[in-house]
N, C-alpha and C positions, 0 to 999 in steps of 0.2 A: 820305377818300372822301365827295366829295356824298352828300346824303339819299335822292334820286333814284337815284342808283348799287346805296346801300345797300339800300331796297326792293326794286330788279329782283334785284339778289342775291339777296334773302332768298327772292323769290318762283321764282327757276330753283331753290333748294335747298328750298323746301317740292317744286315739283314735284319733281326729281328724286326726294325721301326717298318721295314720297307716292305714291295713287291716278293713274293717267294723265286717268280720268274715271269719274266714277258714272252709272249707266244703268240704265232700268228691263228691260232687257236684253243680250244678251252673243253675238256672231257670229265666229267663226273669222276670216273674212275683212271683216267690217266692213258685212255687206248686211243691217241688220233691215229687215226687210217692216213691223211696225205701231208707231206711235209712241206714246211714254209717254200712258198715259191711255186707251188704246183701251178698247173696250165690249167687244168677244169675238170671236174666230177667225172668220173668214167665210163657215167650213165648218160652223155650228152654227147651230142655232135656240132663240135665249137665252130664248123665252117655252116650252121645251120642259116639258110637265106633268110632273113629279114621281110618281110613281106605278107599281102592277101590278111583273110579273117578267116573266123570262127565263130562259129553261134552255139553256142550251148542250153541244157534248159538248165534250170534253176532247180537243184534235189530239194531244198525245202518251198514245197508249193505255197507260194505267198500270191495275197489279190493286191500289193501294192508295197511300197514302201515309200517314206516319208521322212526323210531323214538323211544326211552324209556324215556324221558322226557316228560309228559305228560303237562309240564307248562309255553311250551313256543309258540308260534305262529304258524312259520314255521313247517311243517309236517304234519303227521300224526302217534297220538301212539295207540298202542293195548289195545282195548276192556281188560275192566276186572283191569290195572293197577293202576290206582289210588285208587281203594276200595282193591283189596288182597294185594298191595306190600308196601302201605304207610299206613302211620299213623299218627294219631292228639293227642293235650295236655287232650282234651277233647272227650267222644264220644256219640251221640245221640241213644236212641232207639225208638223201631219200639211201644212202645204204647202210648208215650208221644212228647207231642209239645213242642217246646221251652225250653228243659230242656236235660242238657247234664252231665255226669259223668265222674270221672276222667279213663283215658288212659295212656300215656306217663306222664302225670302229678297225683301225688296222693292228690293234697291237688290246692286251689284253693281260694284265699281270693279278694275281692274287697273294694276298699278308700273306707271309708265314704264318700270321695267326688264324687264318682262316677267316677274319672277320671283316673280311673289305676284297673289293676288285674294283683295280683302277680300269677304265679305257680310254685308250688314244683314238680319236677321230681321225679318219682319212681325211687330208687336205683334199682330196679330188673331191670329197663327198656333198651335192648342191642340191637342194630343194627344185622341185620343179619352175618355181618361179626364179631362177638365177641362183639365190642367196644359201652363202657357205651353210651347211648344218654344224653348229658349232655345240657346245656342251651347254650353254644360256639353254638351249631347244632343249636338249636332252635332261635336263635338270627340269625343265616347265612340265613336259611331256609327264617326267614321273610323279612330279607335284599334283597335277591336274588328275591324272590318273589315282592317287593313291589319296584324291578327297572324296569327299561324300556326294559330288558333283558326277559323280563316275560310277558305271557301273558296279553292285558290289562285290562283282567279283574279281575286278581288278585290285582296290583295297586290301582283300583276302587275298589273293594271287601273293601280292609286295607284303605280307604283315609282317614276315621275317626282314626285311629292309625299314634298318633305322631312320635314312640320309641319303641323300644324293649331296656329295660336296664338290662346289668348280674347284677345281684345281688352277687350270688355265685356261686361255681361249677355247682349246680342243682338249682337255682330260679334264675327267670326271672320277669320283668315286664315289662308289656306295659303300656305307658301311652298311655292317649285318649285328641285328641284336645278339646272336650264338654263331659260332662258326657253324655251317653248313654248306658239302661238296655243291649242293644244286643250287645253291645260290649265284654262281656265278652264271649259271644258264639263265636261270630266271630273271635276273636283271637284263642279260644279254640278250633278252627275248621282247626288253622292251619295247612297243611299237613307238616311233621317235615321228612328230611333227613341229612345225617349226611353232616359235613363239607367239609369229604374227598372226597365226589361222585364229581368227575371233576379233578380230581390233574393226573399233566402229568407230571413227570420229576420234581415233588416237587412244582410244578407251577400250580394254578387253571386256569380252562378256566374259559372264558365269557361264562353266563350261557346259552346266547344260542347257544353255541359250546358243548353244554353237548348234545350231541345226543342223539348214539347208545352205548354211555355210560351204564351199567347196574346199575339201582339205588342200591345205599345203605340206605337201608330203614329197618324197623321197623316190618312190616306186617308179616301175618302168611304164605304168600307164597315168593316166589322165582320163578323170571322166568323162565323157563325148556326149553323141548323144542321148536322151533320155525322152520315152513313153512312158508316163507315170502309170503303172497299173498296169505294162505290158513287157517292156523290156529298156534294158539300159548295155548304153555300148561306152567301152575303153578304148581309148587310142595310145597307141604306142607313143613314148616320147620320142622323138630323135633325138633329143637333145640326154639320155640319158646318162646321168654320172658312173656306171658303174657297168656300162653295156660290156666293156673289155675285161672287168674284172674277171678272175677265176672262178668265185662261187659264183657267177652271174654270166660266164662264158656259153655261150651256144643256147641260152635260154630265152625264154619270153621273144618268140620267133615273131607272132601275129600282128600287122600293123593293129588289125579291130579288133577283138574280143567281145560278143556280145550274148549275154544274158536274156531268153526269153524266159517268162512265166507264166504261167496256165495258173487253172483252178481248181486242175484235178488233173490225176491220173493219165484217164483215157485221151483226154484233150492234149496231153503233151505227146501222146505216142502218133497219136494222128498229125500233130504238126510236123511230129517226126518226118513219118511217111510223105507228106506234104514238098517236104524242104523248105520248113519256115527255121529248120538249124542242123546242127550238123554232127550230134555227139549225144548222145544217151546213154547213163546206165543203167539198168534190170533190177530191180529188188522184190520185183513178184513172179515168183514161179512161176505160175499159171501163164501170166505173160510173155514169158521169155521162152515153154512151151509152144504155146498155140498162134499167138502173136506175132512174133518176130519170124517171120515166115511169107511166102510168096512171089512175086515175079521179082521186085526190086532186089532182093535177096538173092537170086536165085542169078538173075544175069549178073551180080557183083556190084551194082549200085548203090546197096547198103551192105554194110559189110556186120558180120553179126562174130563175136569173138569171148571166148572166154580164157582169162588171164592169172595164170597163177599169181600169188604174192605171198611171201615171209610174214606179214603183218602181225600185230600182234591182235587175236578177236577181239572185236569191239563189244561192246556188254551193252545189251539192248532187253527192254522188258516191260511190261505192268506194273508201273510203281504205284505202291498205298502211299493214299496219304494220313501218317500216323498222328497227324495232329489232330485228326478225328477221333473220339472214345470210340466206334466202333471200328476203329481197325490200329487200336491200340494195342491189341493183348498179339503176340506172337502165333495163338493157336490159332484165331480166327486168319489169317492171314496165311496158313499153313494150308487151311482148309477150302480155301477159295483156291490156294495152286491145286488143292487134287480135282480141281474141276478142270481142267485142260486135259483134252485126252491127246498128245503130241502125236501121238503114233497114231492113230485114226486120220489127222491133219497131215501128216509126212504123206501119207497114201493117196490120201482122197483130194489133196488141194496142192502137196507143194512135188507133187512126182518125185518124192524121195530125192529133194535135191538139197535141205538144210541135215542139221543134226541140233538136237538140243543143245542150249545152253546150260552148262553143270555148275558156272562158277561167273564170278566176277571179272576173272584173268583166264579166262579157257585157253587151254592147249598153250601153257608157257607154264616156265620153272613156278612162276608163283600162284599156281591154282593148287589150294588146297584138299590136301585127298586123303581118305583112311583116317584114320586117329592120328592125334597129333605127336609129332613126333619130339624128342627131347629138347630141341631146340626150340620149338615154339612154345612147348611147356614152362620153359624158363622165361618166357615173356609171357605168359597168361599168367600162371601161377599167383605171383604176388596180388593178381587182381579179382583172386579167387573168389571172393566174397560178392563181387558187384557181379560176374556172369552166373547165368545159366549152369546148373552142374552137368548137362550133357556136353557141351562146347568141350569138358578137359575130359571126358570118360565113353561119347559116342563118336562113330565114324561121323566125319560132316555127312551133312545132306547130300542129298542127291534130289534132282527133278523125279517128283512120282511117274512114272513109267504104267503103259497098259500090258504089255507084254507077260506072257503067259511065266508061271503060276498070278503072275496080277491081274489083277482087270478094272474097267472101269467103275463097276458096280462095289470093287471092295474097295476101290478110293473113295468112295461118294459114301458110303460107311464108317470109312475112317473120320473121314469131315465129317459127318454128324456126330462123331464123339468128341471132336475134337471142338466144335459149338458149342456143345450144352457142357462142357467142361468149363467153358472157357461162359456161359450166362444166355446161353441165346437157345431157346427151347421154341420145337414145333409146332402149335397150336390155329388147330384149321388149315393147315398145309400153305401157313404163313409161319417164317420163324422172328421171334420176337425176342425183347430182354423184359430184364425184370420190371421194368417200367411199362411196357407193355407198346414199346416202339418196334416197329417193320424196321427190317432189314433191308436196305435198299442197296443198291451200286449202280452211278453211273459212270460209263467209262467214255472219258474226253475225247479228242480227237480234231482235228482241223483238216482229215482228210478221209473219204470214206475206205481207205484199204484197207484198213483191217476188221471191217464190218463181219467178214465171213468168219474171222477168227472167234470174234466178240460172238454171233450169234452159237456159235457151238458151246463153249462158256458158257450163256445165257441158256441154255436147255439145261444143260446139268447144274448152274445155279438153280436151277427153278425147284429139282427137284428136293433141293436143302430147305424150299421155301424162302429162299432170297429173289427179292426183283430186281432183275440187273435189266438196264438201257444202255444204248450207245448214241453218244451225241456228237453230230459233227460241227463247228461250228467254225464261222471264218478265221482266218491266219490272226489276224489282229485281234480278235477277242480270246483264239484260241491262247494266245502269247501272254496279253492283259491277266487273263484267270490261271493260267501258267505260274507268272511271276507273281501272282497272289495269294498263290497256294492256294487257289479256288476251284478245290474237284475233288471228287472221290479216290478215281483213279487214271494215270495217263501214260500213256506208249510214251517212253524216253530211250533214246540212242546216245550214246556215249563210246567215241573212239576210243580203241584199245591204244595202248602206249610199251614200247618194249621195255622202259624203263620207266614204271611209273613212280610217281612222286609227288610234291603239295599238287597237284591237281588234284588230287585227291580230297585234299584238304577241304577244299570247295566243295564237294558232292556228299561229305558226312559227317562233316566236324560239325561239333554243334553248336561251337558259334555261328552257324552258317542256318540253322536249323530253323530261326524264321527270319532270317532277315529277307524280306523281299529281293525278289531279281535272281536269290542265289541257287544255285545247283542242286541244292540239299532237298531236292524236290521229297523227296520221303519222310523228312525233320528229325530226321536222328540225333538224337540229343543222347550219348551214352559215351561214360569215364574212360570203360574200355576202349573203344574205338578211335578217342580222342589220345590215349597214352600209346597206340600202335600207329597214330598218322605221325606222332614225334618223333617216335624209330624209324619210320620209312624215310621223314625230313631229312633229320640227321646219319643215318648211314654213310657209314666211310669206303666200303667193300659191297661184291654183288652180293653176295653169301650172308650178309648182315640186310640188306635189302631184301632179299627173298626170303627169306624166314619171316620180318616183319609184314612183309605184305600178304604171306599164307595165311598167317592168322590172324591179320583184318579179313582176308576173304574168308575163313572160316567163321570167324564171330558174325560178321553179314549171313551168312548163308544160314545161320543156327536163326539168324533175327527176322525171318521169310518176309526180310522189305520189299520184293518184287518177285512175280512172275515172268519167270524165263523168256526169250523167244528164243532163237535157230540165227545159228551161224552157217557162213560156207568159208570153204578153202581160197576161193577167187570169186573175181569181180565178170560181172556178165554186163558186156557193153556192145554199143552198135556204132556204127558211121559210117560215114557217106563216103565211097571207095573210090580210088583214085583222086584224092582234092589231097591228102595230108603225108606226110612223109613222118617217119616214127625211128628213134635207136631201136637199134637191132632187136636187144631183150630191153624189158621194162628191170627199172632198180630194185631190189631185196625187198624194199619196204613204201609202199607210196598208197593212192588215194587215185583213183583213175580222173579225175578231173583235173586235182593239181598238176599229173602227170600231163599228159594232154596241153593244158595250156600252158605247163613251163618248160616242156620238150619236143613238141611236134612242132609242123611246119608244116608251109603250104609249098606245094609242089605246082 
């Protein structure tokens, strides 16, 4: 063999053995927006002063938390940890999907074969206690994470990750059981804490014996300090390793950050008004009507603002719980949505300011609509036998509508055929089954908002001869009977995602379907569903992504696992004016909170 032969050889077998390429970032489908070296995100203002606080409330109303481990089961931990005190190899921003830059990691390569991504650590990169983040951490982190010591949805999250291998001091690789594009986010998304967070006497605990332990972590704050059952404050490090970097230029402006929490509702809006903090968002109409109004308002004190965004809708609703025999069968579960009259609710309660939820994915390429079209036929098809025969021959659903030729009288008719079809017949204007058991429903809750929704439901249940209640009951219990799959029915929110992917995984695969803790709050346990989250996994292109994802939302939407709620276009916020300085426009795609405390400033 010539020497020229020999070289090109040697060189297809370094690539095949090796990296495909190194990059100071890493994109599903191969679209990075800013090139190695850039100065900082375009949605920030990099000479942004350093300085003053912020108090925010707390969106999930908790009466306490209990816990600084934010990644194991049991507990509950404080609002706000996971995004200020941890950190990942990799980190997403606010105007791009599916495309992450380097963090804790400066350099980032993936096989040719698709089945591995190495990363290099930044030397600059130090735990808040001094000591380097080295790849020992990064290796522990995922270990820790991907045991039964750990939440189970991290497990699930990594199932597609074989390995975490050191390489050296600072590189690391994972390998992947299959090649898969998202795999390299998903590892890249690891949260990374040091080795030493749990050592008692020289001796690590079980990780979930790491409580009230204070992490050792990476992040631009530090826990400060803490009201158990009222509020908890961040302090900015000075000392932060990455304060200069680019993905991290002109952000995390606040020396304090702090977290209040109420018990309800009304009590946060009043402390609003009070100035016991400084930042609120709106998620009840009526509120945001009648409420956010009067002098303070009026002279610019509070500042009351509503915010476009690109986002992708977030999918919020009544989920059954289908591990019950009475809301097993598809029809009963059909028949309980045509008791929601939306259009009566748009009117009377939310001043025509949501619109229904139609889909799983509303208003993006991957909500599916009409019959199915050739493309998703070829992905249902072979599985013809285990679906529904409407799923390949009807238009998907759609939300029952009051709207005239409808009305709510001929919904509440069609639900009664769609009961005694389905085993549950009338008798004394109680509906029953053959066993001669009442129909009941109660619908969970840990806060009273959607009492008014529940009781409208509750009429037009009643007239089915079903007894529905609404129970509110504390954060902590609500959370306990949550992760136990202990309820009839519960309000669940779920951020939309532009490019969704195994998150998914978690909310309907059915290995997930009773394990405790998991997402799969509904328990979908179906072939189908599970042979269209491997498509969406694995997908190379958008156009192979969106097709699979249409007809997962379509087979959901045929399977009536939840009742809809109402999306909007933007975010309805409030604050206290003149204290905060802001970039210009808000980014494409963001969360008003995250925005707020990783781009404002105090003036």
């Amino acid at each position: 063999m010539g020497r020229w032969m020999r070289l090109l050889l040697g060189m297809w077998l370094c690539w095949m053995a090796g990296p495909l390429w190194a990059a100071h970032a890493y994109a599903q489908f191969g679209d990075i927006k800013y090139p190695a070296g850039f100065a900082q995100f375009d949605y920030v203002r990099p000479d942004a002063p350093k300085r003053g606080r912020i108090a925010v409330v707390a969106n999930s109303i908790a009466s306490n938390f209990d816990k600084y481990n934010p990644f194991t089961l049991k507990g509950t931990e404080p609002p706000g940890l996971d995004t200020l005190v941890f950190e990942t190899l990799l980190v997403g921003n606010q105007d791009e999907p599916a495309t992450a830059y380097g963090l804790l990691a400066d350099d980032v390569s993936v096989a040719a074969d698709g089945r591995s991504a190495t990363f290099r650590l930044n030397p600059k990169a130090r735990f808040q206690n001094g000591d380097p983040v080295l790849a020992l951490d990064v290796k522990q982190s995922f270990d820790r994470l991907n045991s039964k010591a750990a939440s189970p949805q991290y497990p699930a999250y990594f199932a597609a990750v074989s390995a975490a291998v050191l390489v050296n001091e600072r590189t690391i690789r994972f390998e992947f059981k299959s090649p898969d594009p998202e795999l390299p986010l998903i590892v890249g998304s690891l949260p990374v804490f040091s080795h030493k967070w749990g050592l008692l006497n020289g001796k690590l605990k079980p990780f979930d014996q790491i409580v009230t332990d204070e992490p050792i972590a990476s992040g631009p704050y530090k826990i400060g300090p803490v009201d158990y059952g009222r509020d908890i404050t961040y302090l900015r490090d000075p000392h932060y390793w990455a304060a200069d970097l680019n993905v991290r230029k002109g952000q995390f402006n606040f020396d304090r950050v702090t977290y209040r929490m109420y018990k309800d509702n009304v009590t946060a809006f009043e402390g609003f008004k009070a100035g016991e903090f400084d930042f609120i968002q709106s998620f009840i109409s009526k509120d945001w009507v009648r409420q956010y109004k009067g002098k303070k308002f009026d002279s610019g004190e509070l500042i009351k603002q509503t915010l476009p965004h690109s986002n992708a809708v977030s999918f919020q609703g009544f989920i059954f719980n289908t591990r019950l025999p009475k809301f097993s069968d598809p029809r009963v579960r059909q028949a309980i949505d045509l008791c929601m009259d939306f259009e009566w609710m748009s009117r009377q309660l939310f001043y025509n300011i949501y619109q229904r939820l139609p889909s799983y994915f509303t208003n993006s390429e991957y909500e599916a609509k009409g019959l199915p079209g050739a493309d998703e036929l070829a992905l249902l098809a072979p599985m013809r036998s285990q679906l529904a025969p409407e799923v390949l021959t009807q238009a998907v659903p759609m939300p029952p509508s009051t709207h005239a030729p409808r009305s709510l009288r001929g919904n509440l008719l069609l639900a009664r055929d769609l009961l005694e079809a389905a085993g549950w017949d009338l008798k004394d204007g109680q509906l029953r089954n053959a066993k001669g058991e009442r129909f009941t429903i109660e619908f969970l809750d840990n806060s009273p908002s959607m009492g008014r929704i529940v009781t409208q439901m509750t009429r037009n249940l009643e007239k089915l001869g079903i007894e529905a209640s609404y129970r509110v009951v504390d954060f902590a219990v609500f959370e306990k009977r949550q992760k136990n799959f202990e309820f009839d029915v519960v309000s669940r929110a779920a951020q939309g995602r532009l490019l969704p992917g195994s998150e998914l995984y978690q909310s309907y695969h059915s290995s997930q379907a009773n394990t405790v803790g998991s997402s799969n709050l509904s328990g979908i346990a179906d072939p189908v569903v599970d042979m269209l989250l491997a498509k969406i996994t694995s997908a190379r292109t958008r156009p192979e992504l969106a097709v699979a994802v249409r007809a997962l939302d379509r087979v959901l939407r045929h399977g009536h696992y939840a009742v809809t709620h109402w999306y909007s276009n933007t975010h309805r916020v409030a604050y206290r004016g003149a204290r905060f300085g802001q970039p210009v426009k808000p980014p494409l795609y963001y969360q008003p909170e995250g925005w707020v405390l990783s781009c404002w400033w105090s003036l």
